[in-house]
N, CA, C and O atoms as CSV, one atom per row, in Angstrom:
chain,resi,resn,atom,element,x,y,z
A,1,UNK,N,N,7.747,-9.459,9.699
A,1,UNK,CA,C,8.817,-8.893,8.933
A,1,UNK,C,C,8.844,-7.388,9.156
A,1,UNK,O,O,7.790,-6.770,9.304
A,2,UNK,N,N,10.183,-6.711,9.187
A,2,UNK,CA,C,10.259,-5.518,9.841
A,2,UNK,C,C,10.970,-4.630,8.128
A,2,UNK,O,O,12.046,-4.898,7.594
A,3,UNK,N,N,9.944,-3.603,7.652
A,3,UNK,CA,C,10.476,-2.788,6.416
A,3,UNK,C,C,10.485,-1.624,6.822
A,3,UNK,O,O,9.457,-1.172,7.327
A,4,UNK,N,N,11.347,-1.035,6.738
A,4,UNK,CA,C,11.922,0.103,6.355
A,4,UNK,C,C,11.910,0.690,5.448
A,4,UNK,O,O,12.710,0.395,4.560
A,5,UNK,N,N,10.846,1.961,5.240
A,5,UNK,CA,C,10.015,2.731,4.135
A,5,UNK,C,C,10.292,4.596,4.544
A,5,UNK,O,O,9.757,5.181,5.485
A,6,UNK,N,N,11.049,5.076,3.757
A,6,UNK,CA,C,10.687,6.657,3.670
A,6,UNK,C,C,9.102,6.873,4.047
A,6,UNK,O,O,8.031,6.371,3.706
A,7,UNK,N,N,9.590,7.987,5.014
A,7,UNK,CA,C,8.197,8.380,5.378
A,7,UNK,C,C,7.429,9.390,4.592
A,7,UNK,O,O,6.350,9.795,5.026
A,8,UNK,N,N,8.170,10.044,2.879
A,8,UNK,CA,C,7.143,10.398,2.155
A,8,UNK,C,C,6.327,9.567,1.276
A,8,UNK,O,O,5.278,9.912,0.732
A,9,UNK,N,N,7.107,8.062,1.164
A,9,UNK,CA,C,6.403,7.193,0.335
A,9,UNK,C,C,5.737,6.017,1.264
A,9,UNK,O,O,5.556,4.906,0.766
A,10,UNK,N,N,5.369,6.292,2.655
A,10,UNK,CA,C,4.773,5.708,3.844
A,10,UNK,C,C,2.917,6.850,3.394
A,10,UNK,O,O,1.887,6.480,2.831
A,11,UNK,N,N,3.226,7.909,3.859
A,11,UNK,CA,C,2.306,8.535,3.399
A,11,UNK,C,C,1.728,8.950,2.403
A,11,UNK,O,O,0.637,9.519,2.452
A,12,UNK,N,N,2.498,8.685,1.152
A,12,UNK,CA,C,1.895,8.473,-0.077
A,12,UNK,C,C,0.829,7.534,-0.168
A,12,UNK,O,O,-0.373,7.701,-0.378
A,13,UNK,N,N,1.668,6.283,0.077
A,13,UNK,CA,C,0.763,5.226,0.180
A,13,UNK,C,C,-0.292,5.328,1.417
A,13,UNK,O,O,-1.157,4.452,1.400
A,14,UNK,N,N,-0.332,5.943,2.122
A,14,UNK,CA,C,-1.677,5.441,2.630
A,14,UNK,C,C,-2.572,6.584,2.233
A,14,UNK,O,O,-3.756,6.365,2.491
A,15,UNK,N,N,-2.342,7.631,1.727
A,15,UNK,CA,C,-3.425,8.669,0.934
A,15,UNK,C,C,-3.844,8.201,-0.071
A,15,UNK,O,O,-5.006,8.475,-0.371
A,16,UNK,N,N,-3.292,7.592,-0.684
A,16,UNK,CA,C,-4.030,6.404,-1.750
A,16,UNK,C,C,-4.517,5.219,-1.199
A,16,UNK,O,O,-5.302,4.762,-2.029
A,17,UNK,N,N,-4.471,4.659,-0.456
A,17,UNK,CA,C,-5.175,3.468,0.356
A,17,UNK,C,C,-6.657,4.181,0.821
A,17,UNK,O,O,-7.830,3.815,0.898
A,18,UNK,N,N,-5.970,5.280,1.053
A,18,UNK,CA,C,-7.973,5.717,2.201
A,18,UNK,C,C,-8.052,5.881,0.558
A,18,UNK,O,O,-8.148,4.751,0.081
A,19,UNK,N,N,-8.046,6.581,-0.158
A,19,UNK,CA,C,-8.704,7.166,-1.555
A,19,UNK,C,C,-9.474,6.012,-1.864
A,19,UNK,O,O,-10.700,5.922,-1.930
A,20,UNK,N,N,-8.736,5.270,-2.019
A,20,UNK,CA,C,-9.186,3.808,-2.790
A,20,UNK,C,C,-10.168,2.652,-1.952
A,20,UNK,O,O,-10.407,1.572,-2.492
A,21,UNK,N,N,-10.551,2.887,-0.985
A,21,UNK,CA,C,-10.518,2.115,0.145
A,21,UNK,C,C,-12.312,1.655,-0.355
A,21,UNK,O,O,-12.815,0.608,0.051
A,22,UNK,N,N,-13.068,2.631,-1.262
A,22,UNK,CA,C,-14.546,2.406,-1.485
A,22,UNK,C,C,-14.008,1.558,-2.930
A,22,UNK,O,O,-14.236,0.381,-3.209
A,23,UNK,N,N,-13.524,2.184,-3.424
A,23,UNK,CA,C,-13.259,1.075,-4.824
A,23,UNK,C,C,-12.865,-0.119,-4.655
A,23,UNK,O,O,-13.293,-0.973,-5.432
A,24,UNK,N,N,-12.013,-0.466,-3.674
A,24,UNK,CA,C,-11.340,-1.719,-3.522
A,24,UNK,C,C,-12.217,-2.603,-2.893
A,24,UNK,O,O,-12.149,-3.826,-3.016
A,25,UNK,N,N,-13.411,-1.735,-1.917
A,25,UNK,CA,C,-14.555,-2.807,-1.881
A,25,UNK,C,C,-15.321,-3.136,-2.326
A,25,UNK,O,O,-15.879,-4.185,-2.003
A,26,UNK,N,N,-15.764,-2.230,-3.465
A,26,UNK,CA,C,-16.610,-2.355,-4.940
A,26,UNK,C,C,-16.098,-3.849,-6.159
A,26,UNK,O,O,-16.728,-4.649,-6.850
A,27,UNK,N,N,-14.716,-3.593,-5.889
A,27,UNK,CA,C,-13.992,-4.586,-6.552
A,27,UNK,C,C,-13.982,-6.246,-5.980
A,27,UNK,O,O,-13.971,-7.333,-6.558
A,28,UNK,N,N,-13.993,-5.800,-4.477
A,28,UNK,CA,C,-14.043,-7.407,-3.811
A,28,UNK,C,C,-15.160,-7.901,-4.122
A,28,UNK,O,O,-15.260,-8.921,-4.804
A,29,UNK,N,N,-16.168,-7.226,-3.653
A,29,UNK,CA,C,-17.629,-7.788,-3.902
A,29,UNK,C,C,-18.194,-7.992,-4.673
A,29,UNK,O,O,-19.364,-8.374,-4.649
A,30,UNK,N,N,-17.367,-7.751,-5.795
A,30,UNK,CA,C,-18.034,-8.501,-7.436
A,30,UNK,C,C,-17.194,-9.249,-7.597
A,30,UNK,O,O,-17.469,-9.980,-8.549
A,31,UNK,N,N,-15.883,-9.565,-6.972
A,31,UNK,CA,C,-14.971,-10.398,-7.568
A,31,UNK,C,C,-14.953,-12.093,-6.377
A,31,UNK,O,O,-14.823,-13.220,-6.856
A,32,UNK,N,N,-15.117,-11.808,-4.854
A,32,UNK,CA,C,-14.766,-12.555,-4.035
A,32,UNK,C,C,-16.231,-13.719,-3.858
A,32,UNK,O,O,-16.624,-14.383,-4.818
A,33,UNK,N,N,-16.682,-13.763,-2.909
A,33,UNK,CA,C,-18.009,-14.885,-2.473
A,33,UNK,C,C,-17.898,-14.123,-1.299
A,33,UNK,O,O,-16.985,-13.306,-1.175
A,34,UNK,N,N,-18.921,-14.351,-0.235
A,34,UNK,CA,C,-19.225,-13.458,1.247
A,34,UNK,C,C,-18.049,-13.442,1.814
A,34,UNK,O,O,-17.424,-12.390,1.946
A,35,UNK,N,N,-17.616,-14.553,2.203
A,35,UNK,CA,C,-16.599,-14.693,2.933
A,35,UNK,C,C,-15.476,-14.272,2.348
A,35,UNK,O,O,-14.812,-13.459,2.990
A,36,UNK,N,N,-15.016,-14.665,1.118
A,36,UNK,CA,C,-13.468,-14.013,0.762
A,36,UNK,C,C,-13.595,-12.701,0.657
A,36,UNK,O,O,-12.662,-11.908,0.531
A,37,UNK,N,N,-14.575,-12.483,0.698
A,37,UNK,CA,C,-14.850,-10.570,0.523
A,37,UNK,C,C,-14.284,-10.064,1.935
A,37,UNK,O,O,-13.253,-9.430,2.157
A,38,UNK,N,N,-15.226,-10.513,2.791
A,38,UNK,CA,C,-14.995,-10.021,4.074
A,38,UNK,C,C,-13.522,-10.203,4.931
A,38,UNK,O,O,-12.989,-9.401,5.698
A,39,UNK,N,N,-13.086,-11.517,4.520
A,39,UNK,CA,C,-11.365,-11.313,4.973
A,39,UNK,C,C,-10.541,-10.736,4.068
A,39,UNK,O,O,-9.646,-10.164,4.692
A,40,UNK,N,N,-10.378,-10.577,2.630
A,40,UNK,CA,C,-10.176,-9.580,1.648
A,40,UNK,C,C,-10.036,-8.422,2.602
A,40,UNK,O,O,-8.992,-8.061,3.145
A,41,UNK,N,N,-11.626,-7.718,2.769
A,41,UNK,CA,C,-11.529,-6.316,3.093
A,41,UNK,C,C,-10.696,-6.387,4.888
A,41,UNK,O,O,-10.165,-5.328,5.224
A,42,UNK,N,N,-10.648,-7.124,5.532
A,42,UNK,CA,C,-9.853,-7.328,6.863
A,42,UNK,C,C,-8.765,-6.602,6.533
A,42,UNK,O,O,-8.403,-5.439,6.710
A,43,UNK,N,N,-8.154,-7.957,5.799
A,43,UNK,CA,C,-6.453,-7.830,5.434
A,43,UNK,C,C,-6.144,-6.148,4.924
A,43,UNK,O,O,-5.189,-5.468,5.298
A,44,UNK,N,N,-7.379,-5.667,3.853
A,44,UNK,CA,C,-6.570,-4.740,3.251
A,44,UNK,C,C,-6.727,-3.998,4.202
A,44,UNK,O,O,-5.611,-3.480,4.241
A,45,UNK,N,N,-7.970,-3.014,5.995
A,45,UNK,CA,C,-8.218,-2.502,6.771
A,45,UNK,C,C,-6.138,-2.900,7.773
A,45,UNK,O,O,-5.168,-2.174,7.990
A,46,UNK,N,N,-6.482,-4.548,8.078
A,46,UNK,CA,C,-4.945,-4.345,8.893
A,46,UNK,C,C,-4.040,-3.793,8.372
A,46,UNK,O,O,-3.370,-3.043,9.081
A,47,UNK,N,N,-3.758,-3.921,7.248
A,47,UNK,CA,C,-2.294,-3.459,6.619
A,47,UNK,C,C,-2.381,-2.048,6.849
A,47,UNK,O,O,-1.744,-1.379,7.662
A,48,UNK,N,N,-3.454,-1.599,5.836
A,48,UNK,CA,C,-3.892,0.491,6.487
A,48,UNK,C,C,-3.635,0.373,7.570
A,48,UNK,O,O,-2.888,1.310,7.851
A,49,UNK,N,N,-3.879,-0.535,8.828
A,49,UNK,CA,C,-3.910,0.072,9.796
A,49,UNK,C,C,-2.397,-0.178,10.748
A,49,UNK,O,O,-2.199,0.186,11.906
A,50,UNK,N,N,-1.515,-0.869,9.886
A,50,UNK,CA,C,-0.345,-1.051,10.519
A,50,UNK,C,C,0.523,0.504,10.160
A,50,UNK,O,O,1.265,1.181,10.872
A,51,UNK,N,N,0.029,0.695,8.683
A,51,UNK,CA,C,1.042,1.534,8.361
A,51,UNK,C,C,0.406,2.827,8.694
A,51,UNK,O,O,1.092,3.755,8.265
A,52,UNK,N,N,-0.708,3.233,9.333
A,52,UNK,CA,C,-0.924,4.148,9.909
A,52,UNK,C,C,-0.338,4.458,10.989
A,52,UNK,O,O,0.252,5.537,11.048
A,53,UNK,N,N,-0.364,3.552,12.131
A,53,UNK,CA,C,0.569,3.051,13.100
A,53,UNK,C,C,2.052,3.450,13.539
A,53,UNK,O,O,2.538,4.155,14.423
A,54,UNK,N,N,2.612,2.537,12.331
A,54,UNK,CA,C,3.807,3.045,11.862
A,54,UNK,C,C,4.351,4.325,12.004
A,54,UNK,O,O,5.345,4.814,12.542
A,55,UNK,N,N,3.002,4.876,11.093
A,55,UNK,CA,C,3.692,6.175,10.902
A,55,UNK,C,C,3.413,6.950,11.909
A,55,UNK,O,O,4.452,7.488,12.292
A,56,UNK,N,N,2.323,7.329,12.647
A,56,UNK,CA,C,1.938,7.721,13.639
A,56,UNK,C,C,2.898,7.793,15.249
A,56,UNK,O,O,3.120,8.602,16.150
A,57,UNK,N,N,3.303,6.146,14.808
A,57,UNK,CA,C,4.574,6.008,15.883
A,57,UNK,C,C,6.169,6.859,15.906
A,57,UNK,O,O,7.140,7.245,16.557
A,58,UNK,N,N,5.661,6.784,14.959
A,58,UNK,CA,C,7.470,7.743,13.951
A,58,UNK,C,C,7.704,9.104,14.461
A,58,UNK,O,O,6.845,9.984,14.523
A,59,UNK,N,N,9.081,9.219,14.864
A,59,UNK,CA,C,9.233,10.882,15.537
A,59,UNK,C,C,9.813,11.216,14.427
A,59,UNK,O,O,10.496,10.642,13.579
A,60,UNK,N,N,9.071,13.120,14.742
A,60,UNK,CA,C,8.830,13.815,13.298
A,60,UNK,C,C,10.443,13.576,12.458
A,60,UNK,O,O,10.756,13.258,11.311
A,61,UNK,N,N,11.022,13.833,13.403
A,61,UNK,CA,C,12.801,13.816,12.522
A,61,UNK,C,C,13.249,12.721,11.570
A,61,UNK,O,O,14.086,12.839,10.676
A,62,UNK,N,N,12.534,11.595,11.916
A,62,UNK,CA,C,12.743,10.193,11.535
A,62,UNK,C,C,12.636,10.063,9.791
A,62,UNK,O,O,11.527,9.990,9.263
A,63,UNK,N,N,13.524,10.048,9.217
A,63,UNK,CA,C,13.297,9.726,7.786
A,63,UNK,C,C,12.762,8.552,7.514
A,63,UNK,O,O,11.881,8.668,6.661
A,64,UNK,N,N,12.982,7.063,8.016
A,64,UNK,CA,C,12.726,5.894,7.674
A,64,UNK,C,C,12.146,5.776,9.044
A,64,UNK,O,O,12.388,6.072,10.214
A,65,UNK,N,N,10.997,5.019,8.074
A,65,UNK,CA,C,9.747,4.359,9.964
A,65,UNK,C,C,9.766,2.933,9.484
A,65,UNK,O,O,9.568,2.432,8.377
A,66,UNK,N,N,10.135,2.325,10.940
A,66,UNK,CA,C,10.231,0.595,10.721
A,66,UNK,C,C,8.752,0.347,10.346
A,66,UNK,O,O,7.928,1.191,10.698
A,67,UNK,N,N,8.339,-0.776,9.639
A,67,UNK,CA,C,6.938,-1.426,9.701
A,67,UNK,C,C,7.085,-2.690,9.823
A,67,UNK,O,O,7.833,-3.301,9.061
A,68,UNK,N,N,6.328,-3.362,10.900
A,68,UNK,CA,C,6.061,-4.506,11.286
A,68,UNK,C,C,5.007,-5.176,10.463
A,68,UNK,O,O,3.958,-4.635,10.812
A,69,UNK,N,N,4.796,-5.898,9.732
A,69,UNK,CA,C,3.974,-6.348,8.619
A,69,UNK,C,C,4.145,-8.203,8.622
A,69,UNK,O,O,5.176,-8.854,8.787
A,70,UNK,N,N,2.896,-8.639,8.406
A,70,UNK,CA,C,2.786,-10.091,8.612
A,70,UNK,C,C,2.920,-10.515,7.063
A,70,UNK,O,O,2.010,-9.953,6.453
A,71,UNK,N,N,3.334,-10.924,6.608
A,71,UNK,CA,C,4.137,-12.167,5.178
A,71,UNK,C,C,2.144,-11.197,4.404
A,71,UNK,O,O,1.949,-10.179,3.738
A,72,UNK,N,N,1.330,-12.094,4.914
A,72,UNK,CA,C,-0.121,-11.895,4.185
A,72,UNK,C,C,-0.084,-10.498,3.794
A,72,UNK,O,O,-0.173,-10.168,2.611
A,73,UNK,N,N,0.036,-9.718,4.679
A,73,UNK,CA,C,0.424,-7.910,5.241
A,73,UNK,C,C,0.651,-7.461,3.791
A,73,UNK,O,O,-0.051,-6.867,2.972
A,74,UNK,N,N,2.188,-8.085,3.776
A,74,UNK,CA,C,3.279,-7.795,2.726
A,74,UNK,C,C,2.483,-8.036,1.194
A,74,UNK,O,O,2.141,-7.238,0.322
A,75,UNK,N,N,2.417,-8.882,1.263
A,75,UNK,CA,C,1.870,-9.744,0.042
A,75,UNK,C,C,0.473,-8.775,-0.651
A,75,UNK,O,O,0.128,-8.525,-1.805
A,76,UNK,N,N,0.038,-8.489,0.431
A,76,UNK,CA,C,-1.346,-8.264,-0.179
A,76,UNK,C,C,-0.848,-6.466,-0.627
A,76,UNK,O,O,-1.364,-6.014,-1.649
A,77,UNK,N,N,0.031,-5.644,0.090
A,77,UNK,CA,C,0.394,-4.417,-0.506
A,77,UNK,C,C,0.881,-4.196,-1.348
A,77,UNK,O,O,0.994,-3.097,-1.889
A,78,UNK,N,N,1.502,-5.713,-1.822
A,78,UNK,CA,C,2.239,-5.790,-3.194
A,78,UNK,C,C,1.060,-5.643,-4.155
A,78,UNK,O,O,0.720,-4.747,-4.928
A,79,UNK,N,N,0.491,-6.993,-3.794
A,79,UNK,CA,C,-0.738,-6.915,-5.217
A,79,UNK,C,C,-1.514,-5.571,-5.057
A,79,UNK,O,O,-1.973,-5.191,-6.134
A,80,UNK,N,N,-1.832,-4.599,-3.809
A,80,UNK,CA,C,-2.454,-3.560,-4.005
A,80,UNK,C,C,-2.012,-2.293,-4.652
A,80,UNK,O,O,-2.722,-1.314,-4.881
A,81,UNK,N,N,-0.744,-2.441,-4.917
A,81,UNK,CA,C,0.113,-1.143,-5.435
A,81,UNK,C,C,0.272,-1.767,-7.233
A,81,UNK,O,O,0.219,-1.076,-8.250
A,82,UNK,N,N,0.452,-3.123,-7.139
A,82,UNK,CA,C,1.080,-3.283,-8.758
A,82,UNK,C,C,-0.523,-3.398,-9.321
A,82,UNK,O,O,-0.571,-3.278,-10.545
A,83,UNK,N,N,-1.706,-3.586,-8.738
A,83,UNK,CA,C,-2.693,-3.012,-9.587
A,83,UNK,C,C,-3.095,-1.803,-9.938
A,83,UNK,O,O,-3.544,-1.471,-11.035
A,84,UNK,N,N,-2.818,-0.688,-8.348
A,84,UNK,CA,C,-3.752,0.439,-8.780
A,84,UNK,C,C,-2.161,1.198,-9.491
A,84,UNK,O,O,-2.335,2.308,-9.994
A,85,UNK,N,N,-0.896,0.714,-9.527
A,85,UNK,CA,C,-0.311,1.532,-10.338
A,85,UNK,C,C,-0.313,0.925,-11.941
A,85,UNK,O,O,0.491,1.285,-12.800
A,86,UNK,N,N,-1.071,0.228,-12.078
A,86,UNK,CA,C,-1.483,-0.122,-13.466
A,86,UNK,C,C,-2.292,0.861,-13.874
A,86,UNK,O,O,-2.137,1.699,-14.762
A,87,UNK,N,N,-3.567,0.582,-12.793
A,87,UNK,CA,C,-4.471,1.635,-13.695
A,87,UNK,C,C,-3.879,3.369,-13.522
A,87,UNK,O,O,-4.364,4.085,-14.398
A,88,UNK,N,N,-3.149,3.940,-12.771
A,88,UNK,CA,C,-2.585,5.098,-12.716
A,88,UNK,C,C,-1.580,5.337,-14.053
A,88,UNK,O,O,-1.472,6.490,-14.469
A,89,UNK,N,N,-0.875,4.294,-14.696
A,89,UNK,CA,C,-0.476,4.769,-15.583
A,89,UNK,C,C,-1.079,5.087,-16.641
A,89,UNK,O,O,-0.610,5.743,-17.571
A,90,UNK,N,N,-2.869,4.331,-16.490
A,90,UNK,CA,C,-3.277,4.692,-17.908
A,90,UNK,C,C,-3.747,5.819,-18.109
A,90,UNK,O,O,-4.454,6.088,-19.080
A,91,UNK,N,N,-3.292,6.927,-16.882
A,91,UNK,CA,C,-4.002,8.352,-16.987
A,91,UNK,C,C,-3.056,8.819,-17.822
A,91,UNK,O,O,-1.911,8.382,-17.705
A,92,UNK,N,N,-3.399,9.892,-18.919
A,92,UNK,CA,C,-2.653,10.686,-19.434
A,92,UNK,C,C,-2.701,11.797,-18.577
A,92,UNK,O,O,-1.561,12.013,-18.166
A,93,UNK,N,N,-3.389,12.475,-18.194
A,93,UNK,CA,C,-3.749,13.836,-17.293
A,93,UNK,C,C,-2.960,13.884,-15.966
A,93,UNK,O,O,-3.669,14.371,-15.087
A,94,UNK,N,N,-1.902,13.589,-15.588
A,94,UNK,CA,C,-1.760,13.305,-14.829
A,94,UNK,C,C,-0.433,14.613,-14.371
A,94,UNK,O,O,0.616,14.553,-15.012
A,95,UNK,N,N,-0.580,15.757,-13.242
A,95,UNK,CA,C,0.321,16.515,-13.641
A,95,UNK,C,C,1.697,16.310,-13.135
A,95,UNK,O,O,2.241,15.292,-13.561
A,96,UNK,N,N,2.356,17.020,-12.353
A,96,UNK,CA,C,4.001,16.882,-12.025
A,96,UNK,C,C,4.118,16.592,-10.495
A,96,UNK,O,O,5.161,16.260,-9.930
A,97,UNK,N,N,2.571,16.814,-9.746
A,97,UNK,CA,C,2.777,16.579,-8.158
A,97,UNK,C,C,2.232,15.021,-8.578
A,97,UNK,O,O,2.790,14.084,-8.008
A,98,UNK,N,N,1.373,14.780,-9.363
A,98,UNK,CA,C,0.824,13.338,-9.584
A,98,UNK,C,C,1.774,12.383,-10.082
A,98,UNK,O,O,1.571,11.203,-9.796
A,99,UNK,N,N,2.807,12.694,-10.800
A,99,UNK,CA,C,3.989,12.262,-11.278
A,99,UNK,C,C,5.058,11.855,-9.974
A,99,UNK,O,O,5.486,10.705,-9.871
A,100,UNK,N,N,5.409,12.874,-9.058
A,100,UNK,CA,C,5.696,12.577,-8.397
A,100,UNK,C,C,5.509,11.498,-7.859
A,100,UNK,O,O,6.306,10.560,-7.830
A,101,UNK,N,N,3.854,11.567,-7.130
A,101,UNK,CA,C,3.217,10.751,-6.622
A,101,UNK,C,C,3.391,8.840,-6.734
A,101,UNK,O,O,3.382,7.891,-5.949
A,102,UNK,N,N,3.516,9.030,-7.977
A,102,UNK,CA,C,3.688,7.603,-8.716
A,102,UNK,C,C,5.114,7.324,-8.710
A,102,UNK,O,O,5.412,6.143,-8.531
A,103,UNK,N,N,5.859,7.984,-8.834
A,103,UNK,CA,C,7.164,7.604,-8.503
A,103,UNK,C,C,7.547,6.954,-7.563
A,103,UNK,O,O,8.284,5.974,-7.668
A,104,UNK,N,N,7.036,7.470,-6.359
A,104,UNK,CA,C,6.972,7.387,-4.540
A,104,UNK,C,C,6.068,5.714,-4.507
A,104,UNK,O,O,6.349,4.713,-3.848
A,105,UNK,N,N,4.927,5.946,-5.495
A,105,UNK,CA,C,4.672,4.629,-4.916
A,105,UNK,C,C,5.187,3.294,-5.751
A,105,UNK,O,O,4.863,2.174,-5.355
A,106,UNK,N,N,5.988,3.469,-6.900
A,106,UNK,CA,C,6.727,2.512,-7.670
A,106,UNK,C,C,7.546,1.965,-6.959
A,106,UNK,O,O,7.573,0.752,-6.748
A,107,UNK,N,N,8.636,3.133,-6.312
A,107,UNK,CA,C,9.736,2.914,-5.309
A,107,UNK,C,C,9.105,2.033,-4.189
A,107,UNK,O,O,9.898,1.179,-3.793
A,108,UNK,N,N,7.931,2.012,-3.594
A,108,UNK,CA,C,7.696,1.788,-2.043
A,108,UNK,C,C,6.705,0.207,-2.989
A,108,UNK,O,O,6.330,-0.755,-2.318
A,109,UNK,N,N,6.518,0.262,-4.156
A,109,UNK,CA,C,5.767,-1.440,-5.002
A,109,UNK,C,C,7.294,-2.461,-5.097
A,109,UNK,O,O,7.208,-3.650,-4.792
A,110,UNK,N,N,8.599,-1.886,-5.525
A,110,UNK,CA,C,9.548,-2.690,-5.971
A,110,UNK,C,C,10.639,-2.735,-4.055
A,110,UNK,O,O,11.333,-3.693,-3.714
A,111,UNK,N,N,10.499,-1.842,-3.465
A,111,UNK,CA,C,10.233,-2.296,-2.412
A,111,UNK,C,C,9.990,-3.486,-1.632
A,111,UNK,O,O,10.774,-4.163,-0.967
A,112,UNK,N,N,8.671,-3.618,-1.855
A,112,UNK,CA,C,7.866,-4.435,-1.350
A,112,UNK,C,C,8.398,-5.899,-1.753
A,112,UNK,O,O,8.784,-6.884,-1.123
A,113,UNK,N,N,8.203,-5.511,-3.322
A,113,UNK,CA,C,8.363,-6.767,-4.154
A,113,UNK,C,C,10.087,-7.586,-3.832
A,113,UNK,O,O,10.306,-8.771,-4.084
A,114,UNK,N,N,11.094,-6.651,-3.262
A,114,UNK,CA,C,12.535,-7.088,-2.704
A,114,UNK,C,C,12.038,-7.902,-1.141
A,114,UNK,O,O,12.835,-8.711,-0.666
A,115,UNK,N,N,10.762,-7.646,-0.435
A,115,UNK,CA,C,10.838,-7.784,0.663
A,115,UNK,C,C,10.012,-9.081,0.435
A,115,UNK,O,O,10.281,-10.064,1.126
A,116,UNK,N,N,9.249,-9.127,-0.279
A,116,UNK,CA,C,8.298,-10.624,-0.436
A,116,UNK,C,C,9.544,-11.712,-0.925
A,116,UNK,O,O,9.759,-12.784,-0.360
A,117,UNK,N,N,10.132,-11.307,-1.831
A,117,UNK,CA,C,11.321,-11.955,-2.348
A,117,UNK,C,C,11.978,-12.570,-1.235
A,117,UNK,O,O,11.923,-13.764,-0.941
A,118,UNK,N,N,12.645,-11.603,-0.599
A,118,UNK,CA,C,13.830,-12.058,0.567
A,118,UNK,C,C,12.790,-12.678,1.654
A,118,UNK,O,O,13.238,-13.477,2.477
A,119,UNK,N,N,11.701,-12.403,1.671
A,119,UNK,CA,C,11.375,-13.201,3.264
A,119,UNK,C,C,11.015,-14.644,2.094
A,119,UNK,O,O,11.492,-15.559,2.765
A,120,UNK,N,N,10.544,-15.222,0.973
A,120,UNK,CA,C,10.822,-16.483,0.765
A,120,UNK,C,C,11.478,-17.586,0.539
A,120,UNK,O,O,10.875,-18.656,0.451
């Protein structure tokens, strides 16, 4: 499946993906068994590494960078954004570039959530 994502909320999201990238394996490995851990942490490494890609591929002028993303891809960035923007809202401290921040990745979660939709 081919999405089409602003490239400030392309790089939003993946500055929060590397951020998160030790927590989210802290989280598998108390939550998964060996194995679901280890394709767990796969999936969430490919997806980072598509949309690194992506963006990397993208000429600077380019407002929207296509992403090539597999259904699993998709799926799993959904559940990775509508959790950690759960726990992001429960910050109060949070200032006006961080505000931003969350905006960018709401837009690029309901996104997602139009694109899981339409590809079923």
């Amino acid at each position: 499946m081919i999405l089409n994502m602003p490239k400030a909320e392309l790089s939003i999201t993946l500055l929060h993906m590397s951020n998160m990238r030790k927590e989210v394996r802290k989280g598998f490995k108390r939550t998964y068994s060996k194995d679901e851990y280890k394709e767990k942490m796969q999936l969430f490494d490919d997806a980072k590494n598509v949309l690194e890609n992506a963006l990397e591929d993208s000429e600077e002028e380019q407002d929207l960078v296509a992403i090539h993303l597999t259904m699993p891809e998709l799926e799993f960035l959904n559940a990775f954004l509508e959790w950690y923007l759960s726990k992001l809202t429960t910050i109060d401290t949070v200032g006006s570039d961080g505000k931003k921040q969350i905006e960018l990745l709401n837009n690029t979660c309901q996104e997602l959530k139009n694109a899981v939709v339409a590809y079923a």
